[in-house]
C-alpha positions, 0 to 999 in steps of 0.5 A: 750703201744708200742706208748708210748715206741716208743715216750720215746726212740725217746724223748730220742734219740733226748735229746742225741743226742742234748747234744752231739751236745752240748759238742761239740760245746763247744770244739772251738778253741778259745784261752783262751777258757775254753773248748779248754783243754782235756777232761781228764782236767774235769776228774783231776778236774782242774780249767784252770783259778785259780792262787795264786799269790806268792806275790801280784803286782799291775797289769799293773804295775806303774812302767817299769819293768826291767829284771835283771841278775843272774849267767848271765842269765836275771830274771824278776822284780819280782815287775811286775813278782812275780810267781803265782800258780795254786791251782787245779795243785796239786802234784797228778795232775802232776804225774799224767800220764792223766796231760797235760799243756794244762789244763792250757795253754792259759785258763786264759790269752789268747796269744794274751793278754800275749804279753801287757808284752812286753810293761811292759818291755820295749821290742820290740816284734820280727816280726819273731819270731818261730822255728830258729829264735826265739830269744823270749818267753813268759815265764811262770815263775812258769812252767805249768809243775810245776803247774804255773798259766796262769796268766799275773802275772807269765808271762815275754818276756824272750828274747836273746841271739843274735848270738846263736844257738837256743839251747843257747837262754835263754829260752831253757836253763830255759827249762832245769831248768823247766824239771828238777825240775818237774822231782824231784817233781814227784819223791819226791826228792824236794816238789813242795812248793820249786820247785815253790818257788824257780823258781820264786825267781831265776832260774838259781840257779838250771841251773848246776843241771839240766844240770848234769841231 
């Protein structure tokens, strides 16, 4: 009796032991990894890779797809850039405290394969590009924050202004509109349906709002 209980404990051990070494290993660095996201990503039950688009594109597009201007700041062509959603984001995802972008970021498109979207808008992809001297993002259209999905149909190079600080290039200021809206959201002050209808249709609509906020 004793032999047989030092062989379970042991066969156990080693059965642990061999999931633990497992789980970890499947936590690479890889970008578009679904294991790269937080383990709290398991527990909100997100999957990083779903999307719904808010209207249907062909992908890559046909055409070149050009940025227009709304209250002079540059909106995507919506023929290539529609926005898309992520499904398992829901509202008690996002207020929830455990939520972090990550569950999304890079899980279903990786960096890498995002930057074809220059070529769809004709626009050369900057050499430096970080910190100061970024002049270019690309932008998810339906924010992470707002349940967007990583898909290359919610993304855009969203580029300028040339000689501004970085504060007024024009991703920063789409960074007020983004914070913004998710603020309303997890308040209820605004559904998350028309968040996300919203910012992918025009963002720059709420931009006076946001920085009143």
């Amino acid at each position: 009796m004793t032999s047989f209980r030092i062989f379970a404990k042991t066969t156990l051990g080693l059965y642990f032991g061999l999931a633990c070494m497992q789980a970890h290993s499947q936590t690479g660095s890889g970008h578009g990894s679904r294991h790269n996201a937080p383990i709290n990503c398991d527990q909100l039950h997100i999957e990083g890779k779903a999307s719904s688009a808010l209207n249907a594109v062909t992908l890559p597009p046909t055409q070149t797809c050009t940025t227009r201007t709304s209250n002079g700041f540059p909106i995507p062509d919506p023929s290539c850039t529609p926005g898309a959603v992520n499904p398992t984001v829901t509202l008690d995802v996002l207020q929830d405290t455990k939520f972090r972008t990550r569950c999304v970021r890079d899980q279903a498109t990786t960096e890498h394969d995002k930057t074809v979207t220059y070529d769809w808008y004709k626009t050369k992809h900057p050499s430096h590009n970080s910190g100061a001297s970024q002049t270019c993002e690309l932008d998810h259209l339906v924010s992470l924050e707002l349940g967007g999905a990583d898909t290359l149909d919610n993304i855009w190079p969203q580029c300028g202004p040339h000689g501004v600080g970085l504060p007024k290039r024009f991703f920063k200021q789409k960074d007020l509109v983004e914070n913004f809206l998710a603020s309303e959201v997890r308040a209820g002050r605004m559904s998350l349906n028309e968040a996300q209808k919203g910012i992918a249709k025009d963002w720059t609509q709420f931009l006076a709002d946001a920085k009143k906020h």
